[in-house]
MARPA-44954 format. One record per residue: x, y, z of N, C-alpha, C in turn. Coordinates in steps of 0.02 Angstrom, whole numbers, plus 50000, padded with zeros to 5 digits. Atoms other than C-alpha are relative to their C-alpha. Layout:
<pts>
    n_X    n_Y    n_Z   ca_X   ca_Y   ca_Z    c_X    c_Y    c_Z
      X      Y      Z      X      Y      Z      X      Y      Z
...
</pts>
This chain:
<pts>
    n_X    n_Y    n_Z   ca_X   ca_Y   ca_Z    c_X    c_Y    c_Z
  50070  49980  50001  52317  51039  54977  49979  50015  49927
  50019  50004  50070  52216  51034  54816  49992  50071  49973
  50003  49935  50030  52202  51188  54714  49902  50027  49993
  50062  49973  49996  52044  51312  54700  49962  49997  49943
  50022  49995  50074  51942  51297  54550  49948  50050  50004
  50030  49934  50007  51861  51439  54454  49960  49994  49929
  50025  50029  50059  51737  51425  54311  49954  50077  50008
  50050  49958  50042  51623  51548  54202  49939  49989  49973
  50073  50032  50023  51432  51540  54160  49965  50074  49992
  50041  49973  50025  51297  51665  54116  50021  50075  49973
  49964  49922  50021  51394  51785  54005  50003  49964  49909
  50005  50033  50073  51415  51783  53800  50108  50006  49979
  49948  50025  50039  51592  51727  53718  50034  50033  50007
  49949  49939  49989  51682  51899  53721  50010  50009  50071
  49998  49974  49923  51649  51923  53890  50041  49946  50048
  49968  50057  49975  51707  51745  53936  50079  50001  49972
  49914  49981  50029  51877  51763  53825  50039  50051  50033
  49943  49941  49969  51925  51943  53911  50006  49965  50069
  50003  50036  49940  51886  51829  54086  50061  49960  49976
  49951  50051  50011  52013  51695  54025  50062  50025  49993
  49926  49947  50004  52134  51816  53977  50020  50037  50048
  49963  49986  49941  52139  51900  54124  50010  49964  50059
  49989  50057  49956  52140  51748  54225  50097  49975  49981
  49909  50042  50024  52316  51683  54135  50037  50061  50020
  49957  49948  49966  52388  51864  54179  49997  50002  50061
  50016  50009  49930  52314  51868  54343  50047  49951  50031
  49974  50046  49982  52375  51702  54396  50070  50008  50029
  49915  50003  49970  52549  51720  54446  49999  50064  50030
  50015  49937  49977  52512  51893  54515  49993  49976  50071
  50055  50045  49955  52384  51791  54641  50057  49974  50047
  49947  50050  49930  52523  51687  54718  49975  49931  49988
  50038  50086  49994  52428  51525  54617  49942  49958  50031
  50090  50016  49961  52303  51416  54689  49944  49964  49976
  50075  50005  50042  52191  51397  54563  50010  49985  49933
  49983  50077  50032  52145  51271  54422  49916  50037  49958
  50083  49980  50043  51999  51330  54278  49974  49956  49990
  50064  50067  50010  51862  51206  54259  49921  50029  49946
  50078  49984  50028  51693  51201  54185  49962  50034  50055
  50024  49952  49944  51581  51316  54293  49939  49919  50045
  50062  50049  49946  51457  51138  54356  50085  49963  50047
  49948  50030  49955  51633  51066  54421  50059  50052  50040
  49959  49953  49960  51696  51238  54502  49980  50009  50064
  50025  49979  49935  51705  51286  54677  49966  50069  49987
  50030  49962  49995  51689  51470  54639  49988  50020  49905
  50028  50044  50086  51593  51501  54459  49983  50115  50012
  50016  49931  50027  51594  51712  54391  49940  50001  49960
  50061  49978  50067  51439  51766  54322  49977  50053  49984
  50001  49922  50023  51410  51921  54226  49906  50006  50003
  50070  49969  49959  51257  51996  54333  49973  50054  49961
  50017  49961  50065  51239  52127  54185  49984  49976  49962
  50037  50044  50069  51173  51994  54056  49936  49980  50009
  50070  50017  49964  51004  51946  54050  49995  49924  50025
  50009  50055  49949  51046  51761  54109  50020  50026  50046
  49955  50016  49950  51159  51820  54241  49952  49980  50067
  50017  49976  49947  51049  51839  54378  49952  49906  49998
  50037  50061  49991  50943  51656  54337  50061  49953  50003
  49920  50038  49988  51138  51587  54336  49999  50007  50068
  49982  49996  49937  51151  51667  54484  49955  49953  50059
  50097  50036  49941  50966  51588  54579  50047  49919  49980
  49980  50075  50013  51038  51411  54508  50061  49957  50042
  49947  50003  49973  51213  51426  54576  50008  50008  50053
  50004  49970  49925  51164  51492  54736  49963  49915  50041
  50029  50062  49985  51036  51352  54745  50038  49926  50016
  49934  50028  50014  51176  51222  54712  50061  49995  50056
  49912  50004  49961  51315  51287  54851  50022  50020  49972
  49907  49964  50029  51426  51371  54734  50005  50068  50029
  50008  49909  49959  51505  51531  54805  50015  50021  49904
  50013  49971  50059  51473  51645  54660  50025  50069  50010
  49965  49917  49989  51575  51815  54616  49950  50012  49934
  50036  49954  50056  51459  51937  54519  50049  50043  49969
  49980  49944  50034  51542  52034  54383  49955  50037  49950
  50032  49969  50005  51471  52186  54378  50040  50060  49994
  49986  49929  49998  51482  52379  54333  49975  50064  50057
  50040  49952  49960  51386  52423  54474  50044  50010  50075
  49961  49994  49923  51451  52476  54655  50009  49938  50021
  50016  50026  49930  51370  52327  54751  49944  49933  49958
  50054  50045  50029  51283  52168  54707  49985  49959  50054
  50004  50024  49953  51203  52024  54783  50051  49927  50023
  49926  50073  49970  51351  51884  54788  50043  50029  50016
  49942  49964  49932  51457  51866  54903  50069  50026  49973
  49934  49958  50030  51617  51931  54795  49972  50027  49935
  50014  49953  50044  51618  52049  54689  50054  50032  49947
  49935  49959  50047  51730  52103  54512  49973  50040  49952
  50030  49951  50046  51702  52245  54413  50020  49997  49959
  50008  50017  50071  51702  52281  54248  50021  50090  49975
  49949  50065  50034  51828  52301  54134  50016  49973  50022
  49943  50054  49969  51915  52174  54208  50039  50039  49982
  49932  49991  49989  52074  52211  54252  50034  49951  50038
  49992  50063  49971  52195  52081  54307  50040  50024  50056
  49977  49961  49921  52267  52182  54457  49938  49992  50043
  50050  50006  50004  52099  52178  54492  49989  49934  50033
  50022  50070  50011  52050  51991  54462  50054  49963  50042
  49962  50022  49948  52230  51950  54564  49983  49997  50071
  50034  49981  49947  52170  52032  54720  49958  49956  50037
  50030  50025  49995  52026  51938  54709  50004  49913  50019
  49988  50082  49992  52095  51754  54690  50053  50004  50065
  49959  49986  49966  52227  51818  54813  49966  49984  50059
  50028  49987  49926  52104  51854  54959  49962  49944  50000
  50052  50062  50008  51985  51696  54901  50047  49936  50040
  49971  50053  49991  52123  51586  54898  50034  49985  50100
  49953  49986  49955  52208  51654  55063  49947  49976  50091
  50050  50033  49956  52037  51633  55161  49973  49940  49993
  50014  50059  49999  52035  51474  55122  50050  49948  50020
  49947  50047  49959  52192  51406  55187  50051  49981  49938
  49946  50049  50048  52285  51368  55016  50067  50045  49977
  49942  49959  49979  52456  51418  55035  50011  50034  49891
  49995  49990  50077  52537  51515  54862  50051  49970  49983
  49971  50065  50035  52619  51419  54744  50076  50069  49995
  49938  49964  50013  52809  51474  54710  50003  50016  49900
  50001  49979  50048  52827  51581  54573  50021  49967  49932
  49968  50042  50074  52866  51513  54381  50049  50041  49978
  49973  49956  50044  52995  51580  54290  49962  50021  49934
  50061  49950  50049  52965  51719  54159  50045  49976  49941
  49935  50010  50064  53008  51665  53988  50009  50032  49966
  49973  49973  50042  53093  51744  53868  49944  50031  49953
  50040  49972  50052  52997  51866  53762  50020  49978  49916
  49989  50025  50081  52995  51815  53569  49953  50049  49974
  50038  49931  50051  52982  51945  53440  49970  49976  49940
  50017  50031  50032  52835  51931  53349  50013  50019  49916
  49990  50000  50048  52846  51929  53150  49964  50053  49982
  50048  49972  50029  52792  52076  53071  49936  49982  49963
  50078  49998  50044  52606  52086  53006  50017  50013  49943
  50000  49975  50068  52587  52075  52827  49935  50043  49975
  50047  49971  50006  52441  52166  52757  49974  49945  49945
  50026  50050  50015  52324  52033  52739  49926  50055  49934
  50060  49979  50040  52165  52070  52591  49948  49954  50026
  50035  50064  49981  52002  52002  52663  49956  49954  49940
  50024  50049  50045  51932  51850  52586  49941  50022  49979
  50073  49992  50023  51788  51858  52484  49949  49926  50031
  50036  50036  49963  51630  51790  52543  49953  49929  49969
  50024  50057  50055  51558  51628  52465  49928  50001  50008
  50100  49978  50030  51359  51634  52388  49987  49957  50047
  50054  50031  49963  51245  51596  52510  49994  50023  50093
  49991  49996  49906  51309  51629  52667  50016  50048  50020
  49983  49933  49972  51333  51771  52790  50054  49995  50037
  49940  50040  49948  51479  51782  52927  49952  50003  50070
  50034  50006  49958  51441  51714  53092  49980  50040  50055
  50062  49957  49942  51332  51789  53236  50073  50028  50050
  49959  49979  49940  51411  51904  53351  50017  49974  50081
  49997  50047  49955  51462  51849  53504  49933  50021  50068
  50059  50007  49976  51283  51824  53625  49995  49982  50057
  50004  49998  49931  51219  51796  53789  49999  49945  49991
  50005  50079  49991  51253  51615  53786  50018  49955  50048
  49985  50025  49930  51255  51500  53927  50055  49933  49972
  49937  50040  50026  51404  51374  53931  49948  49939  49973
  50036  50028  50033  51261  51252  53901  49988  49973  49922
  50041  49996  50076  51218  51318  53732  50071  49981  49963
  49943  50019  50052  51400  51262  53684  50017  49930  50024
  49996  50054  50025  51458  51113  53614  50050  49973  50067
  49968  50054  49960  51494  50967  53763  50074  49977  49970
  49959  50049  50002  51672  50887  53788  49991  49948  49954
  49999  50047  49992  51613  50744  53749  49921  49988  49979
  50081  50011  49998  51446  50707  53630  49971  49950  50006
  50036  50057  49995  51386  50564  53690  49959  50050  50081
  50033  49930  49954  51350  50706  53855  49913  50032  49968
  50061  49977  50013  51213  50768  53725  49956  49961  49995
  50070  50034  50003  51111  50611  53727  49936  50010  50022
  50042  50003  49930  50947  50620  53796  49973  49955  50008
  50045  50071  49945  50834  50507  53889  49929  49949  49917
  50065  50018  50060  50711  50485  53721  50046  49964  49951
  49952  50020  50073  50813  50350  53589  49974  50019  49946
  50039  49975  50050  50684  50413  53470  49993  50078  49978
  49995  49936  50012  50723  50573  53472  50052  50027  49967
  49944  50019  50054  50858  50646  53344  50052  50040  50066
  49956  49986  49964  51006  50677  53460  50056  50005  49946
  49926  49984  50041  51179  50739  53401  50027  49939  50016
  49959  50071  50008  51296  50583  53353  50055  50007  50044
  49943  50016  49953  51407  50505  53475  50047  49972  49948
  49933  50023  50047  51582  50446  53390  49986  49935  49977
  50032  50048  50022  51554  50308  53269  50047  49943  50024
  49941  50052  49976  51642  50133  53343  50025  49971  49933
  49979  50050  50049  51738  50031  53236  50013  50040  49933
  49979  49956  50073  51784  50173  53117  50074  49960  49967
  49944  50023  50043  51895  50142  52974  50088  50001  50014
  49945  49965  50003  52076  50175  52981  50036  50057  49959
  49984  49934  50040  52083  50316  52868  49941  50031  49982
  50046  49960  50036  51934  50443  52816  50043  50062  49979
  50016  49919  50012  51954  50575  52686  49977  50032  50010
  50016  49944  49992  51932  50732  52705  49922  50009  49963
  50054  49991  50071  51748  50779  52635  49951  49938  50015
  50018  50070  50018  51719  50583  52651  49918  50014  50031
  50074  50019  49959  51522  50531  52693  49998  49915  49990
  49994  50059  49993  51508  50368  52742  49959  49951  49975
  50030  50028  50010  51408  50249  52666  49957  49948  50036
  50036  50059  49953  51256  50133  52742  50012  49962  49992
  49997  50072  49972  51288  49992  52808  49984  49949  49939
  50049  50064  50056  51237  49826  52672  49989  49977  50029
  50031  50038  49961  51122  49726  52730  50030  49936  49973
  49975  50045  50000  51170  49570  52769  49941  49931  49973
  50036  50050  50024  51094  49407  52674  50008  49954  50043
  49990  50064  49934  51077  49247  52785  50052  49972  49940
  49941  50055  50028  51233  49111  52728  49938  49963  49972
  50044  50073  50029  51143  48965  52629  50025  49930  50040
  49976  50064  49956  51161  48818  52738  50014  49941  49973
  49943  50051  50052  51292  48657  52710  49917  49933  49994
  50072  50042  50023  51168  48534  52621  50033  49949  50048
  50000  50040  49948  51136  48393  52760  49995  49952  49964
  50014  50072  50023  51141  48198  52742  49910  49972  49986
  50076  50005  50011  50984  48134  52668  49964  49943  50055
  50020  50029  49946  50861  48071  52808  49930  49991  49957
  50058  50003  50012  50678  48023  52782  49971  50033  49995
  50049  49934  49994  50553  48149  52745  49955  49971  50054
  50072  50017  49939  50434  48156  52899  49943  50044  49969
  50046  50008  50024  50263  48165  52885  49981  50086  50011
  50030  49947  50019  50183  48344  52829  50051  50055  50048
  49962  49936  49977  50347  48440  52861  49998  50048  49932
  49987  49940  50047  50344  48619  52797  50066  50004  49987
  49932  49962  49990  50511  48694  52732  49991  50057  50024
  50001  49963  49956  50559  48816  52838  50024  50069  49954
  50012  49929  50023  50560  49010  52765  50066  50039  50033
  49937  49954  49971  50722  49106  52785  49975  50072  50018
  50024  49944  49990  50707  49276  52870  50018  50036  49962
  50026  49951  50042  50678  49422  52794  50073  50036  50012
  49963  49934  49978  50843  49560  52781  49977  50041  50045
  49999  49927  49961  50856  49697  52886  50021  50047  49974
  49984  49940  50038  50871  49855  52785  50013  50078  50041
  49956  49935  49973  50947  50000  52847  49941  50077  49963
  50055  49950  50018  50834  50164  52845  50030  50052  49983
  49963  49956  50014  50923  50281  52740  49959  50086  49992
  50057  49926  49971  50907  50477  52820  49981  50027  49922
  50018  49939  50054  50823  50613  52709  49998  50072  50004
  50000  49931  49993  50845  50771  52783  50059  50007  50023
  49921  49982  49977  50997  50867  52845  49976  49969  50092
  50011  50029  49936  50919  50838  53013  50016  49926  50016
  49994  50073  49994  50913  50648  53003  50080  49990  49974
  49901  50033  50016  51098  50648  52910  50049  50036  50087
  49947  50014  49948  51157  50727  53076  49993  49959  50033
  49999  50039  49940  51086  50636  53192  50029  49920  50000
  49961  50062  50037  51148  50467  53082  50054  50001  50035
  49939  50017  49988  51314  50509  53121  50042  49972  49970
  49963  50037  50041  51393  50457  52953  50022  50067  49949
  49942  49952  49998  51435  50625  52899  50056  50013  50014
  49926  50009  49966  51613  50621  52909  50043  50049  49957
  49971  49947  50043  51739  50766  52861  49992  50061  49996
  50020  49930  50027  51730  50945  52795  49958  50009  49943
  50058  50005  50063  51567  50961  52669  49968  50065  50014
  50039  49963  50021  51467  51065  52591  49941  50006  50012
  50086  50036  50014  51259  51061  52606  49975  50067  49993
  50046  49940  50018  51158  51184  52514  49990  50033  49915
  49999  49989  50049  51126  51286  52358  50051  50071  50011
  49965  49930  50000  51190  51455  52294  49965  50053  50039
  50009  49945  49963  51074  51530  52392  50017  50007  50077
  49981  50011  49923  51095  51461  52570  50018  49941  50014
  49968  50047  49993  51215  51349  52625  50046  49985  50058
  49958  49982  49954  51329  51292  52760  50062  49946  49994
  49936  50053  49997  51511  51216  52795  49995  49973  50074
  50012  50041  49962  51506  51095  52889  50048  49903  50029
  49960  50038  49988  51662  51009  52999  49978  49962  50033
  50027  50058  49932  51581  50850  53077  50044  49984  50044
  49918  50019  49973  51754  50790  53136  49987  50025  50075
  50002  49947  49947  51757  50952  53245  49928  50014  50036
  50055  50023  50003  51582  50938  53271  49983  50090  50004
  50028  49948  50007  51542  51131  53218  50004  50024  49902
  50017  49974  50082  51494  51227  53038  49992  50081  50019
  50012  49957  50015  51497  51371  52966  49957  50066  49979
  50069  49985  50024  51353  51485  52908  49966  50060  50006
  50043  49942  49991  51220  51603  52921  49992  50028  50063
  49977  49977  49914  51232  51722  53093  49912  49950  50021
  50068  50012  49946  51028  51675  53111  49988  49939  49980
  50051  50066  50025  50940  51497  53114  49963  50020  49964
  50050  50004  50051  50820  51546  53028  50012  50013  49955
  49970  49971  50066  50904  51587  52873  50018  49920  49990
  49955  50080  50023  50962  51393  52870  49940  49949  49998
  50071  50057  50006  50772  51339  52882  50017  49968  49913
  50034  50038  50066  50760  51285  52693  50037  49949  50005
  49959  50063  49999  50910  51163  52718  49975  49960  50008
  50042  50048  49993  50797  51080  52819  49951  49953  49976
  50039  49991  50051  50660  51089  52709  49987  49951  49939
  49964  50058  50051  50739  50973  52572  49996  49950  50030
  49959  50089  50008  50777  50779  52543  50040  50039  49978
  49930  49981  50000  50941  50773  52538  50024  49902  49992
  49969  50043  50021  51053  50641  52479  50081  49983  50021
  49937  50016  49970  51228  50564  52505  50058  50056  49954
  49968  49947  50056  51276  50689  52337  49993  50061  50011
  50022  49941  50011  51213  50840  52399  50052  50020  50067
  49946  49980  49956  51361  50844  52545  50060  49990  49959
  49947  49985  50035  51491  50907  52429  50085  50018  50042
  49944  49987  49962  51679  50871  52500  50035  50072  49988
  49964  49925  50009  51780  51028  52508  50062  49986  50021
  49929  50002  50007  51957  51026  52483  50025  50068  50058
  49966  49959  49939  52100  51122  52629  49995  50053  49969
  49986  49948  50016  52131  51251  52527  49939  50045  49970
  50065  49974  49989  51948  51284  52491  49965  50028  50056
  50022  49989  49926  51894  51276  52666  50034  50057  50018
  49967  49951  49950  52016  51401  52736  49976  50058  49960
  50018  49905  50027  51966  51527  52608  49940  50030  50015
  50068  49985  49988  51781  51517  52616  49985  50016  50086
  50042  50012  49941  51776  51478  52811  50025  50059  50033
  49977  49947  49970  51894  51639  52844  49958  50053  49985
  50051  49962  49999  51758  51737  52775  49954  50021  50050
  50058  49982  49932  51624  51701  52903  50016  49989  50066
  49983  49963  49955  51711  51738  53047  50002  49903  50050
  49955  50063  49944  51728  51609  53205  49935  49935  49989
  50051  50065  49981  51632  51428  53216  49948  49982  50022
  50061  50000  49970  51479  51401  53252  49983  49914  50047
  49989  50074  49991  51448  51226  53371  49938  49962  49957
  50031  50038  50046  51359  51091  53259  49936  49997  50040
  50050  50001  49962  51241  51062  53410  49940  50036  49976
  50041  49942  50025  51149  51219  53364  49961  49990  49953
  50045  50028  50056  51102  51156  53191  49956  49926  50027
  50027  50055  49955  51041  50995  53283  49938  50030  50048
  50062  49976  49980  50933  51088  53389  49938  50054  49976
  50029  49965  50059  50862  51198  53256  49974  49971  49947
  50037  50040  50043  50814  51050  53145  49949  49955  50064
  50020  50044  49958  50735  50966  53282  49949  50051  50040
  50051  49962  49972  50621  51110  53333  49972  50031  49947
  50080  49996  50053  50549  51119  53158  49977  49908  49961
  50025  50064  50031  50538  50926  53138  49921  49994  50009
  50064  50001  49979  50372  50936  53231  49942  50025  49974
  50046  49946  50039  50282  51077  53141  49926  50009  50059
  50070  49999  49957  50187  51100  53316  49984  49938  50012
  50013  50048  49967  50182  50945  53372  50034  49949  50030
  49959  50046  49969  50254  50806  53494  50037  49942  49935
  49975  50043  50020  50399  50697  53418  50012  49964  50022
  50008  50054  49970  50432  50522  53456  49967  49949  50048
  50069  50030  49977  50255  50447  53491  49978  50041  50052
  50024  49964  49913  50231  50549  53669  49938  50045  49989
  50078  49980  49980  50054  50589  53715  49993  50059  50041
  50016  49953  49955  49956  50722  53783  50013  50004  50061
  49996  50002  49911  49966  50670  53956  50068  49983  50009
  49923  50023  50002  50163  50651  53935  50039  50067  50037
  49991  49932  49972  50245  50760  54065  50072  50023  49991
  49913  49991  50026  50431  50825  54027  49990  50043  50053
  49958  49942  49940  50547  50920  54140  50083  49992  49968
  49944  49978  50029  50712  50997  54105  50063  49972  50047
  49929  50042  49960  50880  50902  54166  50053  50085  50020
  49951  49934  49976  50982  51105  54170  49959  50039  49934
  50041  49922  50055  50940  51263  54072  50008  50000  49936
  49968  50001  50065  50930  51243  53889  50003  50055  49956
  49970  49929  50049  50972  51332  53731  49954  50038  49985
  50066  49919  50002  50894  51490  53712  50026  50049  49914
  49996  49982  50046  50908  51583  53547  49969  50057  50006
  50049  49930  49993  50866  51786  53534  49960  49996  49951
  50033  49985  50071  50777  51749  53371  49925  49959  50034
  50072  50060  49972  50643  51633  53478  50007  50044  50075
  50009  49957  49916  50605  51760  53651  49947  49948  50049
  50055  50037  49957  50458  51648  53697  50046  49940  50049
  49942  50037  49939  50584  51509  53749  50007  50017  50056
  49990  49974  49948  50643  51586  53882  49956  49992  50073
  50056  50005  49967  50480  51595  53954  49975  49929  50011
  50024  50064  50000  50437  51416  53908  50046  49951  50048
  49941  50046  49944  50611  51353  54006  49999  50012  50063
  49994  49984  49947  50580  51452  54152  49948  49965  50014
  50075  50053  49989  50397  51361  54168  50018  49931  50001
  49969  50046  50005  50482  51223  54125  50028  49955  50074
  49970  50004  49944  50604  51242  54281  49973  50002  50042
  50018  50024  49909  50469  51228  54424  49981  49932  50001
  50027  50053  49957  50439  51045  54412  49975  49971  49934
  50021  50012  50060  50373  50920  54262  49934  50007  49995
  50058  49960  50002  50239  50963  54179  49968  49977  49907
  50014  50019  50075  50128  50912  54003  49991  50083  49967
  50009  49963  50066  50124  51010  53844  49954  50071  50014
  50063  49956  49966  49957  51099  53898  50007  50052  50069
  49987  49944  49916  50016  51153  54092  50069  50032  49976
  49956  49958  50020  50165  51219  53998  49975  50056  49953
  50014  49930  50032  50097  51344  53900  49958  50045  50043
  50030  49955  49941  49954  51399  54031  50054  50022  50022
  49962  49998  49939  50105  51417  54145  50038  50060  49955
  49942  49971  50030  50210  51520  54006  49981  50051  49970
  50024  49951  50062  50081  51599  53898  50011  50000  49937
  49988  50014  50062  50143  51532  53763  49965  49954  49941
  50016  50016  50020  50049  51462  53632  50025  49910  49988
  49997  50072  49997  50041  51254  53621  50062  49976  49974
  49927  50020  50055  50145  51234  53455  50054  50010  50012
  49907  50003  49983  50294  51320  53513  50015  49957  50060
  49982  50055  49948  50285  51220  53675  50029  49930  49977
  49971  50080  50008  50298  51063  53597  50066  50010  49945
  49946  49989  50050  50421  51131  53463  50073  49990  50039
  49946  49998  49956  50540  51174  53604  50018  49937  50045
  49964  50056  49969  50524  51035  53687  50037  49945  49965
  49981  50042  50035  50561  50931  53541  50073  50000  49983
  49946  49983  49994  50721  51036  53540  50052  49969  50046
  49965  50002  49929  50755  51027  53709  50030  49915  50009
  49980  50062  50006  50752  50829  53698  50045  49960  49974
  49937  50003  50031  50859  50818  53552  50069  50012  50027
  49922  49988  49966  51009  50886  53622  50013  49997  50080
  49989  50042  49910  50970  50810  53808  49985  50059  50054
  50013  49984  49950  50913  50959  53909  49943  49996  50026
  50094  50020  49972  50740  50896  53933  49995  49923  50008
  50013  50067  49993  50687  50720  53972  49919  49982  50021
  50083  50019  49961  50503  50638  54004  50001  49965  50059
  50018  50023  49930  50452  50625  54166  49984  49927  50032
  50037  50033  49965  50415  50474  54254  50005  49983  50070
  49994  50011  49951  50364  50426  54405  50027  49954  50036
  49954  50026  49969  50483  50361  54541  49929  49901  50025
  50029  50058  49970  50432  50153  54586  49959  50012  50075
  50023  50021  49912  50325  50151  54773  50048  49968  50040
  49965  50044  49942  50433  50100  54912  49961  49962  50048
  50027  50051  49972  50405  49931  54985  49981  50032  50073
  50030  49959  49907  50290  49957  55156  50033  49951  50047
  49953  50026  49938  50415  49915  55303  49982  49993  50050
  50027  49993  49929  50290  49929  55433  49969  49951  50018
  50041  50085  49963  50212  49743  55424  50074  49972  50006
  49914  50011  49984  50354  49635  55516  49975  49951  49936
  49980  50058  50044  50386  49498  55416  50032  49921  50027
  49931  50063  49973  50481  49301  55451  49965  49984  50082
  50032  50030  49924  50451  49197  55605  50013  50063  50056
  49974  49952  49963  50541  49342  55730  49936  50050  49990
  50030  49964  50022  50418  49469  55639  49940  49990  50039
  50060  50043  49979  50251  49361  55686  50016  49993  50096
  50007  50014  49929  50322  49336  55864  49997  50089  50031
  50028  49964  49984  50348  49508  55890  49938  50046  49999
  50051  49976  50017  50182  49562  55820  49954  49980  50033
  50050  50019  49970  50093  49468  55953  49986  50016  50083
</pts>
């Protein structure tokens, strides 16, 4: 019999790590069973009912079929299981114990325990100094698994090709990139000159024929447009001494300032193939141990892409252009209106205009966000489904006979 799966959603980073950790202790406690997943491919999916998503996690998940355990500090909530808070994995055993047990899945036979290994004394580390420009990164936030960086970014496409989406893996890569490396555009290709032919008669009032024109390659200009290119390649630099960020495409996350908005001017700029300065290993580890844990690249992607617009729709789409949201997108505490604009969002598609009535939110940020939302695939434009053929005239000789 297949194992139980268990996944995490509307909680921020710390809260999800002490969950994981007491899941791997837990586990063998439990008697087994159970298999961690992403919370859209879990049977049962924890959500911290104390956060301010938890409870719109919860309406989604409920909606959906998932059985949902609230972790909470409170006595008594409204899903159907319930784990309190701290976690404890005596606790969290219990729990997978009685889940698993009412569900028919027998427990797995114990693992052996391995051998403890003693760890190396701590040295007394000095902390790194912090490199000009940058702060260390954002504490850990109410972030929905959403707002972090996909498996797999070709996942962040969205439905708009005109819209700047985060780069899917480039095909036909080289067999070696340096470290640092940025890749160069493409050369356009010249037509061959064709093998001179046997001489025939000239016919009467022939033109010569006009070779086509190249195809030139549209080289980006902003940091926005160099991500979405997808020829960033490596560990680089982009910025001045005053604000700047590191930035591992590879891994597809950077380093940086805790707030977006501190990374607006990046945007701001032309930018060039010189102004992504490689950074050597032993550079990187010093500077990037400064600002604390990774930030996913996505983030900057959807933060250049919700000031490309300056208030207004990107990639031709008209007033009467209705968008609707594919799942819940990224939300940022530095932008509160969001929130408001995604939940309006979430009853159904809707234009530019019935989204702000609906939100209260002023026009510009509507379309700002959506321009976001598009970029990194949690929004898409609406259209309407084809008419189904009318089945109710018969049809064919049989049709005609019974119709009479």
């Amino acid at each position: 019999m297949a194992a139980l799966t268990l996944g995490f959603t509307g909680m921020d980073a710390s809260t999800e790590s002490e969950l994981r950790h007491a899941f791997e202790q837990a586990l063998p406690a439990s008697g087994g069973g159970w298999q961690l997943v992403p919370d859209t491919h879990a049977d049962y999916v924890v959500v911290d009912m104390d956060s301010m998503y938890g409870p719109m996690s919860w309406l989604r998940l409920h909606a959906a079929g998932k059985h949902v355990v609230g972790l909470t500090a409170a006595p008594r909530t409204q899903t159907p299981y319930r784990l309190g808070r701290p976690v404890g994995k005596d606790e969290l055993a219990t729990l997978l114990r009685d889940i698993r047990d009412a569900a028919g899945i027998p427990a797995a036979a114990p693992a052996p325990t391995p051998a403890a290994v003693p760890a190396a004394a701590a040295e007394p580390s000095v902390p790194p100094s912090r490199p000009s420009g940058m702060t260390p990164s954002p504490e850990p936030m109410d972030l929905l698994p959403e707002e972090r960086p996909l498996p797999s970014p070709a996942d962040e496409l969205p439905a708009n090709p005109e819209a700047i989406t985060e780069p899917a893996a480039i095909a036909d890569e080289p067999p070696s990139v340096a470290v640092g490396q940025v890749l160069p555009a493409a050369p356009s290709i010249e037509p061959a000159p064709a093998a001179p032919a046997a001489p025939v008669a000239p016919a009467a009032s022939a033109a010569p024929a006009e070779a086509p024109a190249p195809v030139r390659s549209v080289e980006p200009r902003t940091l926005a447009e160099w991500l979405a290119s997808g020829r960033v390649r490596g560990r680089v630099r982009f910025g001045d001494a005053s604000t700047s960020v590191l930035i591992d495409a590879d891994e597809r996350q950077y380093f940086g300032p805790a707030a977006l908005k501190a990374t607006a001017p990046l945007f701001d700029r032309e930018s060039t193939l010189a102004d992504f300065e490689p950074v050597s290993a032993d550079v990187w580890s010093a500077q990037t141990a400064a600002l604390g844990a990774p930030q996913p690249l996505a983030r900057l992607i959807w933060f250049g892409a919700l000031l490309a617009g300056q208030g207004r729709l990107e990639g031709g789409y008209g007033a009467g252009e209705r968008f609707k949201l594919s799942k819940w997108p990224q939300t940022e505490r530095e932008f509160p209106k969001h929130f408001r604009i995604a939940t309006a969002m979430m009853k159904g598609p809707a234009t530019v205009a019935e989204i702000a009535e609906a939100s209260s939110v002023p026009e510009a940020d509507v379309a700002d966000f959506v321009n976001a939302s598009l970029a990194t695939g949690f929004a898409e434009p609406y259209r309407e489904p084809e008419p189904e053929p009318d089945s109710s005239k018969p049809g064919g000789l049989f049709g005609r006979l019974r119709g009479r």
